[in-house]
VONUGU-547489 format. One line per 8 residues: number of its first residue (from 0); their letters; for each residue x negated, y negated, z negated of N, C-alpha, C. Coordinates in steps of 0.2 Angstrom, whole numbers. Each point is the difference from the previous one (the first is absolute). Layout:
# residues N
NUM> a> X/Y/Z/X/Y/Z/X/Y/Z | ...
END
This chain:
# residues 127
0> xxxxxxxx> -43/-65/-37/-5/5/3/3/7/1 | 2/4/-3/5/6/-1/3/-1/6 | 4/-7/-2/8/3/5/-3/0/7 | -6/-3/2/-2/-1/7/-4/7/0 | -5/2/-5/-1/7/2/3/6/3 | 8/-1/-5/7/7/2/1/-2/4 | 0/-7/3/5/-3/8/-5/5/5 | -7/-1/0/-5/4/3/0/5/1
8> xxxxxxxx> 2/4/-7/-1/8/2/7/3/3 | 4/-5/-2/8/1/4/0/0/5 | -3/-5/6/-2/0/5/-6/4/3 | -2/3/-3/-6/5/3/3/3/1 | 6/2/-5/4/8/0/4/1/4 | 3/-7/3/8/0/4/-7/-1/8 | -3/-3/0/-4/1/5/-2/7/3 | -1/4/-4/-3/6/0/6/4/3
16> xxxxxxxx> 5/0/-3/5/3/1/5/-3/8 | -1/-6/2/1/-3/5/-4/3/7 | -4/1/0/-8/3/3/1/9/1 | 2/3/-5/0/6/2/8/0/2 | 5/-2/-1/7/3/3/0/-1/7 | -5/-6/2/1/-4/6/-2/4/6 | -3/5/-2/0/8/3/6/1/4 | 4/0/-4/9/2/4/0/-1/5
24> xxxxxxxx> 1/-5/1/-1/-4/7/-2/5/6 | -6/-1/-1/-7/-1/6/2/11/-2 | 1/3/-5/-2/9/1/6/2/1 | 6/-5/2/8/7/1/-1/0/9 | 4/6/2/0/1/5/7/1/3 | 2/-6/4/8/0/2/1/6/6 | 8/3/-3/0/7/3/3/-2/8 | 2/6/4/4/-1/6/5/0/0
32> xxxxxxxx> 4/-4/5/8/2/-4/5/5/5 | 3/4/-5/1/7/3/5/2/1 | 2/-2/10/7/3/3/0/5/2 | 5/1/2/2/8/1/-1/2/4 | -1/-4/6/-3/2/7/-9/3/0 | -3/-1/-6/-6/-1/1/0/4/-7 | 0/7/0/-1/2/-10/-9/-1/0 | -3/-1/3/-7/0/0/-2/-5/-6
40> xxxxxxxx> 5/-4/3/-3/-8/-4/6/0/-7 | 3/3/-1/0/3/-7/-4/5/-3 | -5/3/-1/-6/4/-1/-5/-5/-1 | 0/-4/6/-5/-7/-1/1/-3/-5 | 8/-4/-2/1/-1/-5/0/2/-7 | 0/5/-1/1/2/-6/-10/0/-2 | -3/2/5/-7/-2/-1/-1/-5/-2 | 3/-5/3/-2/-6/-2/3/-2/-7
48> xxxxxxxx> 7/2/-1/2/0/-8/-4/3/-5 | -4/6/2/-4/3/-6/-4/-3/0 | -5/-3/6/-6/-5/-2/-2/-6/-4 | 8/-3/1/1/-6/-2/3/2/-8 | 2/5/-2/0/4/-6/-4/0/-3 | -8/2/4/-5/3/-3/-5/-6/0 | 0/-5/2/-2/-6/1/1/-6/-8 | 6/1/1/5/-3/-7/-4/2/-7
56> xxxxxxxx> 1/10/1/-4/2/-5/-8/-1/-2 | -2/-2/5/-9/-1/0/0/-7/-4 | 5/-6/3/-2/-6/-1/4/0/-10 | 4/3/-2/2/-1/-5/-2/4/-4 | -4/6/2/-5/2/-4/-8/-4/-2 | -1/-2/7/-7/-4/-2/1/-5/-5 | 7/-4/2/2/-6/-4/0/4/-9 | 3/4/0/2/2/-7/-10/0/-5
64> xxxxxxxx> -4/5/6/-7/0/-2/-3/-6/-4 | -1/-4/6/-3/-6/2/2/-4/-7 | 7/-2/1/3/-5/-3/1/0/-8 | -3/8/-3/0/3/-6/-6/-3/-2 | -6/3/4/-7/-1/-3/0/-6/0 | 2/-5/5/1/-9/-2/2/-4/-6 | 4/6/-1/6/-1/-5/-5/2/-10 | -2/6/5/-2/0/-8/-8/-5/-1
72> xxxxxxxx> -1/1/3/-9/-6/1/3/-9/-4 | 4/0/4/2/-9/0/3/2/-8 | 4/6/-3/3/0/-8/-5/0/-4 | -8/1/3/-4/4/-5/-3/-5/1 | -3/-5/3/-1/-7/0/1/-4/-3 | 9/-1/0/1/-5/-4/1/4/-8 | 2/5/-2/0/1/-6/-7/0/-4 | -3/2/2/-10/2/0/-3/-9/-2
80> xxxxxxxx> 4/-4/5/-2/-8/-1/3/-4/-5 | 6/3/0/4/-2/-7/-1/-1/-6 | 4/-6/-3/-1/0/-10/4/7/0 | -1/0/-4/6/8/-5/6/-3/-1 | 5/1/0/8/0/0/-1/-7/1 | -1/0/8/1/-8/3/6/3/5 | 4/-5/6/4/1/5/-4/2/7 | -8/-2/-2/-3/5/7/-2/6/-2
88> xxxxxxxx> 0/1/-5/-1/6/-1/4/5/1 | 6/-1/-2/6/4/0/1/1/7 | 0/-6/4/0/2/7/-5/5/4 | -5/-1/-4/-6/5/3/1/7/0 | 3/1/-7/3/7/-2/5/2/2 | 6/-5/5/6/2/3/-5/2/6 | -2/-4/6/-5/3/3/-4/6/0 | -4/1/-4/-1/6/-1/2/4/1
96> xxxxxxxx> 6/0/-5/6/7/0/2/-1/6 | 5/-3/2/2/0/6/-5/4/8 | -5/1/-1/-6/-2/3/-1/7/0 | 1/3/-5/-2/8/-1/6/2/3 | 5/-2/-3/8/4/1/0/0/8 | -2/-6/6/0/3/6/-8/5/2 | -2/0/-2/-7/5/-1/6/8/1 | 1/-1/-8/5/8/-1/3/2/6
104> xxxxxxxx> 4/-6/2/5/0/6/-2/4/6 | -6/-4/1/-4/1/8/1/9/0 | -3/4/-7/-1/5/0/9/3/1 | 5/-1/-4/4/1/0/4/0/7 | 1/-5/3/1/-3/6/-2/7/5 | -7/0/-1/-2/5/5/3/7/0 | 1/2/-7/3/6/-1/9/1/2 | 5/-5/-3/5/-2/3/2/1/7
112> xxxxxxxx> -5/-2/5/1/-1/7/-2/6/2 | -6/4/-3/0/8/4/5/3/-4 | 2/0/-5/8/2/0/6/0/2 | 0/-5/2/6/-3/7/-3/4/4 | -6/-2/4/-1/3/7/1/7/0 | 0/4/-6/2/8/-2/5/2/1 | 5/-6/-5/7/3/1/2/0/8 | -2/-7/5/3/-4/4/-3/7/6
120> xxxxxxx> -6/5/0/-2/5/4/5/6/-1 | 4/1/-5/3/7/-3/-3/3/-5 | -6/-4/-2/-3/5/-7/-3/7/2 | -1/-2/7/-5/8/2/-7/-2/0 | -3/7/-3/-6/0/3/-5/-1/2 | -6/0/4/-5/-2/4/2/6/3 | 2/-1/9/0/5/3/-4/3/6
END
């Protein structure tokens, strides 16, 4: 009974996590390609690389969000529903933790990446 319930929650989670990356896909945007005869479509392209930059970052942020609070909900289920120092439980509790630690991340993640975009500006100002 256990092993089918972990098989269950393992599969919610790789589902969930299947479901939000599949984003990729469908939210990048392919650039133009850019000769020399036309620098237009170099301009064009590089918009397009930064969309599809920005596009990356949205879906592997939502993933990190999403797949946290799933992450910690399905730990706190099975550890909640478990004996005490059984092998579900301990799983629920690696879930768990894992589960907060991409929580932290989300946060962190976000900060990280406005500190790239900083340095990647020059580190100037609001002008």
């Amino acid at each position: 009974m256990s092993q089918a319930i972990s098989r269950a929650v393992l599969s919610m989670l790789a589902l969930s996590f299947v479901l939000t990356a599949g984003g990729i896909g469908a939210a990048s945007v392919v650039a133009n390609d850019c000769s020399p005869s036309d620098p237009s479509a170099c301009e064009a392209g590089m918009d397009g690389y930064t969309n599809m930059l920005d596009n990356l970052f949205e879906v592997a942020h939502t993933t990190l969000q999403y797949a946290g609070f799933v992450t910690v909900f399905a730990g706190a289920t099975l550890w909640f529903t478990a004996r005490r120092s059984s092998e579900r439980a301990q799983t629920g509790v690696w879930l768990l933790v894992g589960g907060l630690a991409m929580i932290v991340f989300y946060f962190g993640f976000t900060a990280f990446v406005s500190l790239l975009k900083w340095v990647a500006e020059g580190g100037s100002g609001s002008s």
